[in-house]
C-alpha positions as CSV (number, residue, x, y, z in Angstrom):
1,X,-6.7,-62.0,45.9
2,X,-7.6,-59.0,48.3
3,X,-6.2,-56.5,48.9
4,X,-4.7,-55.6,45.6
5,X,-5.4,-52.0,46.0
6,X,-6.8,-50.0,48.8
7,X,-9.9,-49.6,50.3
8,X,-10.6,-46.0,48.8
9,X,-9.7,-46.5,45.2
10,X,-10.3,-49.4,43.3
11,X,-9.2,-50.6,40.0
12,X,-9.7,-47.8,37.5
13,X,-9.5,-50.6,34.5
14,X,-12.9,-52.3,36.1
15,X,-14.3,-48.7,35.3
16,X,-13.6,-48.1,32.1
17,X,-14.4,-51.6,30.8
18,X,-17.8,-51.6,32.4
19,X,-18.1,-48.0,30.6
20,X,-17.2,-49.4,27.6
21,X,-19.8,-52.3,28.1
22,X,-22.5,-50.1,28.9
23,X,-21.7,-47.8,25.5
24,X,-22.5,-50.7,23.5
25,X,-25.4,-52.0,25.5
26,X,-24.5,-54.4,27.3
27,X,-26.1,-54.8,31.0
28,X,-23.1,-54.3,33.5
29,X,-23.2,-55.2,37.0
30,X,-19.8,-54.1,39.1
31,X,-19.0,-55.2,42.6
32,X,-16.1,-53.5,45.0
33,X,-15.4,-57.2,46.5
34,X,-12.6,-55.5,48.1
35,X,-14.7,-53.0,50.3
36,X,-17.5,-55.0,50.9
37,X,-14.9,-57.4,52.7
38,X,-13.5,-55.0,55.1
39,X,-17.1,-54.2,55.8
40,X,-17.8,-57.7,56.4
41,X,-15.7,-57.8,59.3
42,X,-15.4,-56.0,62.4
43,X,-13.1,-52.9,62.8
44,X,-9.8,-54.1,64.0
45,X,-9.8,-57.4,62.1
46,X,-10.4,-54.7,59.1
47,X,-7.2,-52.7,60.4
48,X,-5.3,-55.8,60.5
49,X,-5.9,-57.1,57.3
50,X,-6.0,-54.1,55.1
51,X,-2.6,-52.3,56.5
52,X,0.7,-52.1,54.9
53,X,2.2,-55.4,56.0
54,X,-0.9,-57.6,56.0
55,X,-0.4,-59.0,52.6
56,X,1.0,-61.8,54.1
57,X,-2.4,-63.0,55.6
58,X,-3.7,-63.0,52.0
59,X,-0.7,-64.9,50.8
60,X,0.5,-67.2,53.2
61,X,-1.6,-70.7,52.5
62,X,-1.6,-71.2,56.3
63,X,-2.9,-68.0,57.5
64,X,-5.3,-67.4,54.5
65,X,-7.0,-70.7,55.3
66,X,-6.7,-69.6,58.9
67,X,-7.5,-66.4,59.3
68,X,-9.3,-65.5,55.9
69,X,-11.5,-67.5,54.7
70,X,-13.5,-68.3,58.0
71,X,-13.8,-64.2,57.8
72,X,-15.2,-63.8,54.6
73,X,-16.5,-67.1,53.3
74,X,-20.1,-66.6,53.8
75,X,-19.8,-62.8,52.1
76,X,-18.0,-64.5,49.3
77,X,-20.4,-67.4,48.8
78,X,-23.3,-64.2,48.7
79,X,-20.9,-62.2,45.8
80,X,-20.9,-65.5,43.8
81,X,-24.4,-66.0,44.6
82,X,-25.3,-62.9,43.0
83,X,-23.2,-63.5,40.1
């Protein structure tokens, strides 16, 4: 689910495993889903969705099949795509 963290500063824990991967030799690749959403969409939308009370477009079922994922289907489809 996004936004679990802001914009600016995501999960430190996705950094350090990867680190740890990468010490032992293991090929890494690391996304910031969460950025490359906002991004996605156009500036107010992005205001909307990220600020302090717009959790509940990412978890009401109504307005996160209304309002979501029409927004950021196709940019998903191309993260898991990549994957």
């Amino acid at each position: 689910m996004c936004p679990a963290w802001s914009l600016e500063t995501p999960p430190l824990s996705l950094g350090l495993l990867s680190g740890a991967l990468k010490s032992k030799g293991k090929e890494v690749k690391q996304f910031h889903i969460n950025l490359t959403s906002a991004m996605h969409v156009d500036k107010d939308i992005q205001e909307e969705l990220w600020s302090p009370t717009g959790h509940f477009f990412w978890t009401n079922d109504h307005s996160f099949e209304d309002r979501i994922l029409p927004a950021y289907k196709d940019h998903w489809d191309d993260v898991i795509n990549e994957l």
